[in-house]
CHARMM internal coordinates of N, CA and C (Angstrom, degrees):
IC EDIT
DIST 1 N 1 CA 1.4269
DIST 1 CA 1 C 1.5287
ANGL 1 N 1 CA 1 C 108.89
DIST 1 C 2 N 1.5855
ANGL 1 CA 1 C 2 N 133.41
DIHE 1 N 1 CA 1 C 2 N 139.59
DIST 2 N 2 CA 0.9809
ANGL 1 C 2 N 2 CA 142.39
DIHE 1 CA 1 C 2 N 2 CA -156.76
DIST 2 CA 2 C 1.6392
ANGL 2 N 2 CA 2 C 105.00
DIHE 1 C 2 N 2 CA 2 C -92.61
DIST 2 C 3 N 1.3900
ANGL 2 CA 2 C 3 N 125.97
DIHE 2 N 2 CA 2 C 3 N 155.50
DIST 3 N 3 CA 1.2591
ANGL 2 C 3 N 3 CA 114.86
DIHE 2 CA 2 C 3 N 3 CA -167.34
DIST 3 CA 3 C 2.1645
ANGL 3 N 3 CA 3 C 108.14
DIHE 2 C 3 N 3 CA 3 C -68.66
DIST 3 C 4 N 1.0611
ANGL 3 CA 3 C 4 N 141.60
DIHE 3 N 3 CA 3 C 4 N 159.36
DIST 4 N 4 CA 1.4716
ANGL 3 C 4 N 4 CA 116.82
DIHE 3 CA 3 C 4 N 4 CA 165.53
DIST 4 CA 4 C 1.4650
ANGL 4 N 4 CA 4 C 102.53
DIHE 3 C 4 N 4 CA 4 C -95.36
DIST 4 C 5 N 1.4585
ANGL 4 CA 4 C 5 N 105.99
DIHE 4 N 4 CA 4 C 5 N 165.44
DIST 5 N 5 CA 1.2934
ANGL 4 C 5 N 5 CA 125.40
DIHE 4 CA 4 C 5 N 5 CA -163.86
DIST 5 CA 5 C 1.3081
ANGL 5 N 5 CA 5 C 96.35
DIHE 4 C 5 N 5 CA 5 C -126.97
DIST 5 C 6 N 1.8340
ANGL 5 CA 5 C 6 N 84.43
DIHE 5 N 5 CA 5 C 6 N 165.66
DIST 6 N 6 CA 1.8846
ANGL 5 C 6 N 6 CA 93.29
DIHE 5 CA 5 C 6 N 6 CA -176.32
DIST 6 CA 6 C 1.8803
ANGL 6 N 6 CA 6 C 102.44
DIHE 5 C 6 N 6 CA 6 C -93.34
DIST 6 C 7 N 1.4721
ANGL 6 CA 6 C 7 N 95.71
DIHE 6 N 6 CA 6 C 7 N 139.64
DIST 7 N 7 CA 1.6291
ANGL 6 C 7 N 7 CA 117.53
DIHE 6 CA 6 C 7 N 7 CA -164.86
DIST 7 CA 7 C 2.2300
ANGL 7 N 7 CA 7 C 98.38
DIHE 6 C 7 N 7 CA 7 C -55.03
DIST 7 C 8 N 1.5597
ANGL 7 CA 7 C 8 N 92.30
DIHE 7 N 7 CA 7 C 8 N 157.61
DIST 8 N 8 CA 1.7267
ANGL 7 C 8 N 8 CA 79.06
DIHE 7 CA 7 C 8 N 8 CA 175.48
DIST 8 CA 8 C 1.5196
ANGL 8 N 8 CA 8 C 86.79
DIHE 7 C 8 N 8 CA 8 C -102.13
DIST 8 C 9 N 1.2764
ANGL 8 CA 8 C 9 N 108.14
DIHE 8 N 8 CA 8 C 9 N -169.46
DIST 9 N 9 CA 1.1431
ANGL 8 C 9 N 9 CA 135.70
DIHE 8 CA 8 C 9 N 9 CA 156.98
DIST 9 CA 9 C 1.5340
ANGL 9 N 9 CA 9 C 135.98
DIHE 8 C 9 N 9 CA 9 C -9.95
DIST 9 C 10 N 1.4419
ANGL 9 CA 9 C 10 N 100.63
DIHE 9 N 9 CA 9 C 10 N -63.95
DIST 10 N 10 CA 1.4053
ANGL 9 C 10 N 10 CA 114.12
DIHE 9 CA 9 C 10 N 10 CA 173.83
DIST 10 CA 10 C 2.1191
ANGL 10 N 10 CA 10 C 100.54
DIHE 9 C 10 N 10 CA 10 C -85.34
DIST 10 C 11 N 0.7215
ANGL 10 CA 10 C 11 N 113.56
DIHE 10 N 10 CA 10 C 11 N -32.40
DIST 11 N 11 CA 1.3395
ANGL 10 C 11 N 11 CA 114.59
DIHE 10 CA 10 C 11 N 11 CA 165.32
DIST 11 CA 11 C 1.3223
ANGL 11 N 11 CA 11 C 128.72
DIHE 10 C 11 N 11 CA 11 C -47.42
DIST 11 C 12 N 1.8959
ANGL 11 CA 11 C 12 N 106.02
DIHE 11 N 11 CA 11 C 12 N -45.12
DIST 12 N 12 CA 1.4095
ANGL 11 C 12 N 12 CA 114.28
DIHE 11 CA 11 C 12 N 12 CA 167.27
DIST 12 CA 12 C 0.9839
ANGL 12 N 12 CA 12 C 109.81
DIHE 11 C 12 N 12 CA 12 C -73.78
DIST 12 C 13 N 1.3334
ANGL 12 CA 12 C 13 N 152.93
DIHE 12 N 12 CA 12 C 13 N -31.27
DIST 13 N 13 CA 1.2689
ANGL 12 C 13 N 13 CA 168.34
DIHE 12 CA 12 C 13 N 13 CA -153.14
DIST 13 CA 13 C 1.8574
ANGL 13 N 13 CA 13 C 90.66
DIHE 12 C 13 N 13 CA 13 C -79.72
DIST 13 C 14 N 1.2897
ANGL 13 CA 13 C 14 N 121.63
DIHE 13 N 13 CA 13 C 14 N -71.72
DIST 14 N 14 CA 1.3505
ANGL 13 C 14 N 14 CA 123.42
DIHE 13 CA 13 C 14 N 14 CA -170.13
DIST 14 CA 14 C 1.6818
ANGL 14 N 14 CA 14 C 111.26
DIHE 13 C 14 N 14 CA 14 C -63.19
DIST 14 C 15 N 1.6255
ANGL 14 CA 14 C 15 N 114.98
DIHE 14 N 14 CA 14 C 15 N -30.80
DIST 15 N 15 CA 1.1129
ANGL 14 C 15 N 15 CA 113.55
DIHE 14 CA 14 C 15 N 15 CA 179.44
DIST 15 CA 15 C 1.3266
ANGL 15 N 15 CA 15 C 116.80
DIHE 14 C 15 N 15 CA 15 C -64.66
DIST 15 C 16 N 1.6138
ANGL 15 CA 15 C 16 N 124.57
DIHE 15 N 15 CA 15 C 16 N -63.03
DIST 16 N 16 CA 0.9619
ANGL 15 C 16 N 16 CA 114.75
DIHE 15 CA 15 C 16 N 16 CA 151.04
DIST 16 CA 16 C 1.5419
ANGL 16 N 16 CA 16 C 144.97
DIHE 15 C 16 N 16 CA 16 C -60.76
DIST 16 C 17 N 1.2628
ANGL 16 CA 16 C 17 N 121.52
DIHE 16 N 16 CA 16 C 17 N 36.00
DIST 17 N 17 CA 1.7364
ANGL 16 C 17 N 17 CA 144.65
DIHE 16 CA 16 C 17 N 17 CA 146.63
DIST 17 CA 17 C 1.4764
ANGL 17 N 17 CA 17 C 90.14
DIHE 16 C 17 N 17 CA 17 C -58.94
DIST 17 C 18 N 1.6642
ANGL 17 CA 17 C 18 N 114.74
DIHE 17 N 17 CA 17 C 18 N -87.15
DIST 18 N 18 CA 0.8883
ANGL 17 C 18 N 18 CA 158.10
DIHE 17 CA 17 C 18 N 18 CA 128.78
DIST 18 CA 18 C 1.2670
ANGL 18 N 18 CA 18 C 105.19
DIHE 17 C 18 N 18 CA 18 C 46.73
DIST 18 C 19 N 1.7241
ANGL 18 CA 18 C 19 N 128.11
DIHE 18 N 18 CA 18 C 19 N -39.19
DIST 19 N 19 CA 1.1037
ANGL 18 C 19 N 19 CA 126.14
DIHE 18 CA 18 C 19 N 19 CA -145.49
DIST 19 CA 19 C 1.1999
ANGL 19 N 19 CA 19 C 130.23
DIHE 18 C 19 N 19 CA 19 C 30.10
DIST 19 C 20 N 1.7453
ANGL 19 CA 19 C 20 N 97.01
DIHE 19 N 19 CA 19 C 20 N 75.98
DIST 20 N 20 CA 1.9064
ANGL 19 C 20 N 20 CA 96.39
DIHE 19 CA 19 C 20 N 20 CA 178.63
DIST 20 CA 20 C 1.6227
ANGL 20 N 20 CA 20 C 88.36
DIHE 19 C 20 N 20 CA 20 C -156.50
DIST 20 C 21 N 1.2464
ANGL 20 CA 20 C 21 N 110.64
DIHE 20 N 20 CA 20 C 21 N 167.44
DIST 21 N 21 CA 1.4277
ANGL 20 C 21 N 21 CA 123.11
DIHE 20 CA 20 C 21 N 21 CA 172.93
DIST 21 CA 21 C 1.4345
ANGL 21 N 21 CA 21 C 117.38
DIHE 20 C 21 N 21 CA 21 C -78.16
DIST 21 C 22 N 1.2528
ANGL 21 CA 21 C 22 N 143.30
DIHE 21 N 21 CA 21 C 22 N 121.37
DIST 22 N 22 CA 1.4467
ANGL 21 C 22 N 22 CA 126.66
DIHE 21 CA 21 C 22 N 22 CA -164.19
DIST 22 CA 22 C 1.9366
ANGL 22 N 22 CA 22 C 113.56
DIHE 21 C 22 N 22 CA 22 C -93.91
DIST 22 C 23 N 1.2684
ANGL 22 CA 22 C 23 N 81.94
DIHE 22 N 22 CA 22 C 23 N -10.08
DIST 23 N 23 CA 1.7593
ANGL 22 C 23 N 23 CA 94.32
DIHE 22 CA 22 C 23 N 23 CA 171.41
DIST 23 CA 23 C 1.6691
ANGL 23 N 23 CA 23 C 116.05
DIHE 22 C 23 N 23 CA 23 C -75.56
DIST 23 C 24 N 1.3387
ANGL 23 CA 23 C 24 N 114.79
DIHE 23 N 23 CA 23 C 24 N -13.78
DIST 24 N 24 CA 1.1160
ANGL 23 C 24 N 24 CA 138.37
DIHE 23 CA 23 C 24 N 24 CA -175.86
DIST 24 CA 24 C 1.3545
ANGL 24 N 24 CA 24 C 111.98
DIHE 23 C 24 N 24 CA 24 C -72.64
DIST 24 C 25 N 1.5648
ANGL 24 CA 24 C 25 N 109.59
DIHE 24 N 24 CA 24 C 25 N -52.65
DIST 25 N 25 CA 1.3193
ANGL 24 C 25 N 25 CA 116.25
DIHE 24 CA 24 C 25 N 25 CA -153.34
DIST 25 CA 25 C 1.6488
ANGL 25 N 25 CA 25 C 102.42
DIHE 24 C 25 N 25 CA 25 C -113.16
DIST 25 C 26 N 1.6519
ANGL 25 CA 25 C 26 N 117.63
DIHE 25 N 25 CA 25 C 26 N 168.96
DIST 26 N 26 CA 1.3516
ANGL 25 C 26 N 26 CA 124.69
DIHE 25 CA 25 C 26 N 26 CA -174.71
DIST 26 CA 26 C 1.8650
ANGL 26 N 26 CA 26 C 98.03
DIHE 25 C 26 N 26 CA 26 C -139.47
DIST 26 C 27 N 1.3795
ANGL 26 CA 26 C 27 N 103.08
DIHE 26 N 26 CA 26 C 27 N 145.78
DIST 27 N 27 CA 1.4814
ANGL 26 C 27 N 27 CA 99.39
DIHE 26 CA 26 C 27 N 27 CA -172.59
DIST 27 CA 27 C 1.1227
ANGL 27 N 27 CA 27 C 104.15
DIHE 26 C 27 N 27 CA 27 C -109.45
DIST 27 C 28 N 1.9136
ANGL 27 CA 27 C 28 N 99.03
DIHE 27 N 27 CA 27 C 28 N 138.55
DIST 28 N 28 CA 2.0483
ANGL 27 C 28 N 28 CA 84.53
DIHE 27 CA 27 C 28 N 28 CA -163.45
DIST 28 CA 28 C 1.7465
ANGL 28 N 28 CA 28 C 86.87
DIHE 27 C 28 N 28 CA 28 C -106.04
DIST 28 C 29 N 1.5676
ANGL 28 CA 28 C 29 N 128.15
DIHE 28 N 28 CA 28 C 29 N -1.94
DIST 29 N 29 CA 1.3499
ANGL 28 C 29 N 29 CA 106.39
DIHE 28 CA 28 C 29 N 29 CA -149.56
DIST 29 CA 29 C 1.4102
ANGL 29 N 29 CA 29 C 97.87
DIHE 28 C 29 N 29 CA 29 C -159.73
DIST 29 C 30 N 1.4301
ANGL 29 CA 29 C 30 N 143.21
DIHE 29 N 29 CA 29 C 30 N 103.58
DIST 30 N 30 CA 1.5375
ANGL 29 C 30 N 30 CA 111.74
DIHE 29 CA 29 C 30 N 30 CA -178.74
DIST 30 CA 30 C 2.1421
ANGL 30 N 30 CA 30 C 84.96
DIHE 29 C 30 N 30 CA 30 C -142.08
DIST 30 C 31 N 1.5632
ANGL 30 CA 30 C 31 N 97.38
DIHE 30 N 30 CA 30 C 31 N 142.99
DIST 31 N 31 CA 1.5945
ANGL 30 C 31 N 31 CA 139.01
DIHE 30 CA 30 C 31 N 31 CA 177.94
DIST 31 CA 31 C 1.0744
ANGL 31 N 31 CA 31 C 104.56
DIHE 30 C 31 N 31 CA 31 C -124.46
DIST 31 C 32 N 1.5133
ANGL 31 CA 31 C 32 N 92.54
DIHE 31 N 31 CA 31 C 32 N 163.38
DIST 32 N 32 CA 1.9371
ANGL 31 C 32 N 32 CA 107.17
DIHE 31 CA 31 C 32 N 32 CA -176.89
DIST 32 CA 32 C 1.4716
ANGL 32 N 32 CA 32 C 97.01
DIHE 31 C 32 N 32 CA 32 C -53.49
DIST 32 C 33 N 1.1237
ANGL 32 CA 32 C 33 N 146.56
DIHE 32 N 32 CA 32 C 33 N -60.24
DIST 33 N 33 CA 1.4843
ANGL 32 C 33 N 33 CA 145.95
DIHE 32 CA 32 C 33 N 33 CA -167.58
DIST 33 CA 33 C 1.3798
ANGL 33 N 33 CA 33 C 139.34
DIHE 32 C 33 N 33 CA 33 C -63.65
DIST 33 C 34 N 1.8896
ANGL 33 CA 33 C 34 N 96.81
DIHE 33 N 33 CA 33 C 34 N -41.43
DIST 34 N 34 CA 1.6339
ANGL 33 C 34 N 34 CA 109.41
DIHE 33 CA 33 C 34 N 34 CA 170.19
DIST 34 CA 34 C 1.3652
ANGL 34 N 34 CA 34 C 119.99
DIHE 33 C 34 N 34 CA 34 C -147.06
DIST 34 C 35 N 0.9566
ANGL 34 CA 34 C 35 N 112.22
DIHE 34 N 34 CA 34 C 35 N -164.44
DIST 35 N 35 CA 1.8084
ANGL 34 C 35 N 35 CA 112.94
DIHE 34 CA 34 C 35 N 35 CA -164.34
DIST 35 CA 35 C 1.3068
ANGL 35 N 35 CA 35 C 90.24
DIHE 34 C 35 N 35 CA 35 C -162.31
DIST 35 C 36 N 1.3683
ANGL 35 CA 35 C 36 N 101.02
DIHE 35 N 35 CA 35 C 36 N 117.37
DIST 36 N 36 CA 1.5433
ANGL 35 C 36 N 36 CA 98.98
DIHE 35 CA 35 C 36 N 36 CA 167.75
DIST 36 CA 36 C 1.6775
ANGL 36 N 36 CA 36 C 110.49
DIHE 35 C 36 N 36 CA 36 C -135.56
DIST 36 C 37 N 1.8741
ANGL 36 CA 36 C 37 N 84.12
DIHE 36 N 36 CA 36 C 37 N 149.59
DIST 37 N 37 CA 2.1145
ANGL 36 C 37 N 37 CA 85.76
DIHE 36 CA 36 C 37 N 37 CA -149.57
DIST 37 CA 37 C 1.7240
ANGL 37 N 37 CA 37 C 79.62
DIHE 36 C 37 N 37 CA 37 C -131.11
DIST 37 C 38 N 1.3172
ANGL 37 CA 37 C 38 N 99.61
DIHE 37 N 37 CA 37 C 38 N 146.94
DIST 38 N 38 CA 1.6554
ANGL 37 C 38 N 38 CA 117.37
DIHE 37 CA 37 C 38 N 38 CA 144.77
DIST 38 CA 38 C 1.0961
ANGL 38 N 38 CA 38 C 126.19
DIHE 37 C 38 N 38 CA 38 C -92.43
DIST 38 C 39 N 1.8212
ANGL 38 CA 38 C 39 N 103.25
DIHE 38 N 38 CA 38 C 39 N 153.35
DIST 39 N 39 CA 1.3564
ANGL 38 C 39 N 39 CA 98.44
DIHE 38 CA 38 C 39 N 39 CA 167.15
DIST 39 CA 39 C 1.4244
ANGL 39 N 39 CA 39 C 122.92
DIHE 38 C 39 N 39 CA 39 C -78.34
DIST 39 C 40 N 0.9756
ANGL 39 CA 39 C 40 N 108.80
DIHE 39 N 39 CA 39 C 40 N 166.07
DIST 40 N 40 CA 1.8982
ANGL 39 C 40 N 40 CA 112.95
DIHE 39 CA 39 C 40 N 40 CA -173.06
DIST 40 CA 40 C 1.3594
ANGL 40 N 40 CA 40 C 92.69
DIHE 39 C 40 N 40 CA 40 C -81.66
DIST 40 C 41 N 1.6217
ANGL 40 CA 40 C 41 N 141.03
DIHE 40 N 40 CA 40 C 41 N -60.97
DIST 41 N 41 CA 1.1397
ANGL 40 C 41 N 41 CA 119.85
DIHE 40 CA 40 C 41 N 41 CA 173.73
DIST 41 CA 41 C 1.1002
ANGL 41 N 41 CA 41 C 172.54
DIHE 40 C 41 N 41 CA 41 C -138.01
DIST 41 C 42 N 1.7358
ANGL 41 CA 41 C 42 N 82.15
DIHE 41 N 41 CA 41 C 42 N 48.28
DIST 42 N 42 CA 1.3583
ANGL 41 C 42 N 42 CA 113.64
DIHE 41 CA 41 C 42 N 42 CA -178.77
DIST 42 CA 42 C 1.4617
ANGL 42 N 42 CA 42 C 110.23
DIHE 41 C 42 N 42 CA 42 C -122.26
DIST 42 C 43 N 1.2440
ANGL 42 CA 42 C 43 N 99.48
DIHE 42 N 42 CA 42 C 43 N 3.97
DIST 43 N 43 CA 2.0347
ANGL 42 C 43 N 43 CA 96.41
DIHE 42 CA 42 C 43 N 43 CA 176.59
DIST 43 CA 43 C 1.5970
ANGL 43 N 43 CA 43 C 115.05
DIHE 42 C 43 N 43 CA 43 C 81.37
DIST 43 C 44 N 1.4027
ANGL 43 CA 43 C 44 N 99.44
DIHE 43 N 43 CA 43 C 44 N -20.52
DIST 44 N 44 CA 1.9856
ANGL 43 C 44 N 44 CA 112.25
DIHE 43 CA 43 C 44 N 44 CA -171.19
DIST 44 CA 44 C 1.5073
ANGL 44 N 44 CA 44 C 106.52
DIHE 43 C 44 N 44 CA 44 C -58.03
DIST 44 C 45 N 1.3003
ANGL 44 CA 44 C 45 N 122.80
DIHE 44 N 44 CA 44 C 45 N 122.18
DIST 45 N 45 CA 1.3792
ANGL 44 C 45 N 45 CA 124.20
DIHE 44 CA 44 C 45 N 45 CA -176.29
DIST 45 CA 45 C 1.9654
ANGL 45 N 45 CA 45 C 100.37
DIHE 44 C 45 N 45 CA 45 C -112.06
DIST 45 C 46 N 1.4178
ANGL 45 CA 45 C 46 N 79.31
DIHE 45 N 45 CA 45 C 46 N 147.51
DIST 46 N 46 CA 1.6635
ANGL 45 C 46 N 46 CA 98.59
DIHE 45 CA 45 C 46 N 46 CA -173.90
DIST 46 CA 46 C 1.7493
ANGL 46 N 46 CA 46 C 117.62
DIHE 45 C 46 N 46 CA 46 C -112.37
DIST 46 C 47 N 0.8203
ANGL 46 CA 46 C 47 N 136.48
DIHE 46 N 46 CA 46 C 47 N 130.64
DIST 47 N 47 CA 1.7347
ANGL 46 C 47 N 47 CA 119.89
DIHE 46 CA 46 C 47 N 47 CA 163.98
DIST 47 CA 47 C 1.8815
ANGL 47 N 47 CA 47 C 101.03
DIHE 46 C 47 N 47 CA 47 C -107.43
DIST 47 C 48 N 1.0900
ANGL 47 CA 47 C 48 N 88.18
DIHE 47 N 47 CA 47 C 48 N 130.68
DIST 48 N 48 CA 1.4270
ANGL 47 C 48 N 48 CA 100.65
DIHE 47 CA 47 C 48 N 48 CA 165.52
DIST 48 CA 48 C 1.6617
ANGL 48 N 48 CA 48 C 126.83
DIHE 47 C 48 N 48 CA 48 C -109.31
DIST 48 C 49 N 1.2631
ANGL 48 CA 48 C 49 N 110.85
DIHE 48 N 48 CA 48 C 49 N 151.08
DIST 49 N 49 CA 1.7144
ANGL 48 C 49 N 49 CA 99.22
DIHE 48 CA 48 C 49 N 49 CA -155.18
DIST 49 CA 49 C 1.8706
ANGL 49 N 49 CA 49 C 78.57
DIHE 48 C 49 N 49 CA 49 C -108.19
DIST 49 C 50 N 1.5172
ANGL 49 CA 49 C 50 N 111.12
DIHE 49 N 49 CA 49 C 50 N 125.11
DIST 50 N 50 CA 1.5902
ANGL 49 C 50 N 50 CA 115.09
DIHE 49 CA 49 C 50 N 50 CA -173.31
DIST 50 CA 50 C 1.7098
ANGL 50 N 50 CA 50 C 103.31
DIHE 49 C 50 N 50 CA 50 C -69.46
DIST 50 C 51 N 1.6341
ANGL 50 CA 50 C 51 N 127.70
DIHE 50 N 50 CA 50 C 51 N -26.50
DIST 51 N 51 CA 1.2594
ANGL 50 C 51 N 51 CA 119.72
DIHE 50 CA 50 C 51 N 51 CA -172.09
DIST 51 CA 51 C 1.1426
ANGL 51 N 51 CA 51 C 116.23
DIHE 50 C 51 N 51 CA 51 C -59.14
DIST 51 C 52 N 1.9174
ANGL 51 CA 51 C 52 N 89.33
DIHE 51 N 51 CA 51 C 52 N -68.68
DIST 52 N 52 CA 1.9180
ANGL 51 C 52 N 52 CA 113.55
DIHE 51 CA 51 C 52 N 52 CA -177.81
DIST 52 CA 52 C 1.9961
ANGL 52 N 52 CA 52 C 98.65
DIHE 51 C 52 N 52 CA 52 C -61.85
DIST 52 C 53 N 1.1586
ANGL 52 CA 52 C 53 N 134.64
DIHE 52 N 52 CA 52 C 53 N -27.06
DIST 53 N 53 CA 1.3521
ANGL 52 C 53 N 53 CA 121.16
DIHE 52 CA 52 C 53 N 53 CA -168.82
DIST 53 CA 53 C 1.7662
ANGL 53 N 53 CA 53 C 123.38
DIHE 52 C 53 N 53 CA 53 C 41.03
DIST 53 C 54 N 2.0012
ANGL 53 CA 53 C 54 N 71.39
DIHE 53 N 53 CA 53 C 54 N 63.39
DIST 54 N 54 CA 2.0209
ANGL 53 C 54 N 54 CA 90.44
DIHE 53 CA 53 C 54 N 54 CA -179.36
DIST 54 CA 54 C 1.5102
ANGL 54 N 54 CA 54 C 93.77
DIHE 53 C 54 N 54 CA 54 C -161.82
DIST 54 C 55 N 1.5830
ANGL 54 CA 54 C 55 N 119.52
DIHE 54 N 54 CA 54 C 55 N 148.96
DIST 55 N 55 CA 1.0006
ANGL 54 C 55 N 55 CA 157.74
DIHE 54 CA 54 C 55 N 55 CA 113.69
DIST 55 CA 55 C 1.8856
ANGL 55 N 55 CA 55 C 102.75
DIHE 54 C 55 N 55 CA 55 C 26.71
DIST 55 C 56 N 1.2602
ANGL 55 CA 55 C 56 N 128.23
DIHE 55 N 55 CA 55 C 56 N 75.63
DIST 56 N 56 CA 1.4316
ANGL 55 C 56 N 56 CA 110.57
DIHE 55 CA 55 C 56 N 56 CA 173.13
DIST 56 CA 56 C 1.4549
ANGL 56 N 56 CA 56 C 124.43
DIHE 55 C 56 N 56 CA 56 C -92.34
DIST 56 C 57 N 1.5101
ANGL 56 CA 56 C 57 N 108.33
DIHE 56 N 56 CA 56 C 57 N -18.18
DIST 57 N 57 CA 1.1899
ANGL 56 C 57 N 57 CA 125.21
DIHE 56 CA 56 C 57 N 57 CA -156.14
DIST 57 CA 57 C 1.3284
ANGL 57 N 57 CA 57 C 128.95
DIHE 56 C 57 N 57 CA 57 C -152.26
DIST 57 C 58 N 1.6305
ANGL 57 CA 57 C 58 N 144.58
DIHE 57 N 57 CA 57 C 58 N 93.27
DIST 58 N 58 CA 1.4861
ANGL 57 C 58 N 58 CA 129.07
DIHE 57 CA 57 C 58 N 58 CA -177.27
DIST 58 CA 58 C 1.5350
ANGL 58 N 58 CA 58 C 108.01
DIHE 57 C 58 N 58 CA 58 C -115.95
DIST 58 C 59 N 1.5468
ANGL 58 CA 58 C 59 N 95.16
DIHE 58 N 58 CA 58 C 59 N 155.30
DIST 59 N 59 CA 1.8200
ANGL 58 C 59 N 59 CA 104.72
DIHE 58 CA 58 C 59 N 59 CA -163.28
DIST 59 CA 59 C 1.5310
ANGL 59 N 59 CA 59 C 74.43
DIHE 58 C 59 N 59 CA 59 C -149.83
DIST 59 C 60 N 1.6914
ANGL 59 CA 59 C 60 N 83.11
DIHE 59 N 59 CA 59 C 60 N 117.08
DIST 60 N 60 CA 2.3020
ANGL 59 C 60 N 60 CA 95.85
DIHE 59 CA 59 C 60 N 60 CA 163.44
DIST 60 CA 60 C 1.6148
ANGL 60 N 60 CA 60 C 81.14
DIHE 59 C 60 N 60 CA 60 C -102.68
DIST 60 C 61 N 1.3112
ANGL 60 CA 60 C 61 N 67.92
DIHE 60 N 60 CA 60 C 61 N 171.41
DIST 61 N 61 CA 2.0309
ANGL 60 C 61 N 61 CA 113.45
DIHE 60 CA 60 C 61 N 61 CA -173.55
DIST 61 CA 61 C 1.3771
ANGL 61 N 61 CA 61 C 82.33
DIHE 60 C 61 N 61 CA 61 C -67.53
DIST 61 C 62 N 1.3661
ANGL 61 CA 61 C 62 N 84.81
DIHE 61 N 61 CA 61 C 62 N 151.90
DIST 62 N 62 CA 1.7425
ANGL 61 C 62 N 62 CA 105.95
DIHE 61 CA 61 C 62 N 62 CA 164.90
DIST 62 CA 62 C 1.7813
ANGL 62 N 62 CA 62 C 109.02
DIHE 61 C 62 N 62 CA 62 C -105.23
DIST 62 C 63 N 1.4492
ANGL 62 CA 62 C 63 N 114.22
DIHE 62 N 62 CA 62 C 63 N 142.18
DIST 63 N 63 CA 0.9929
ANGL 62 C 63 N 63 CA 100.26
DIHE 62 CA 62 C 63 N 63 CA -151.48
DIST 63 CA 63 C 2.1228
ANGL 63 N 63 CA 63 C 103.96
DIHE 62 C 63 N 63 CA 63 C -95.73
END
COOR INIT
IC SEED 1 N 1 CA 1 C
IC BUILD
């Protein structure tokens, strides 16, 4: 798995659609369709759908 990175611009822009903090989160993965970011510190991973600009999907850490 690749390290995640901090989101640009237009990234923060979609995160916070999103209703989420974008300082929060790190993007480990983004395609024409979704973007999917962790949280910084809780491990909780999100997919976001880039069209609808919402919430499709959450996966917590396993402990």
């Amino acid at each position: 798995m690749k390290q995640p990175k901090k989101p640009t611009l237009a990234q923060k822009k979609m995160i916070s659609a999103c209703k989420l903090d974008p300082d929060n989160w790190s993007v480990m993965l983004e395609d024409e369709l979704y973007l999917h970011i962790i949280n910084k510190a809780t491990g909780t991973r999100k997919i976001l759908d880039r069209q609808l600009k919402k919430c499709i999907n959450t996966q917590r850490k396993k402990p």
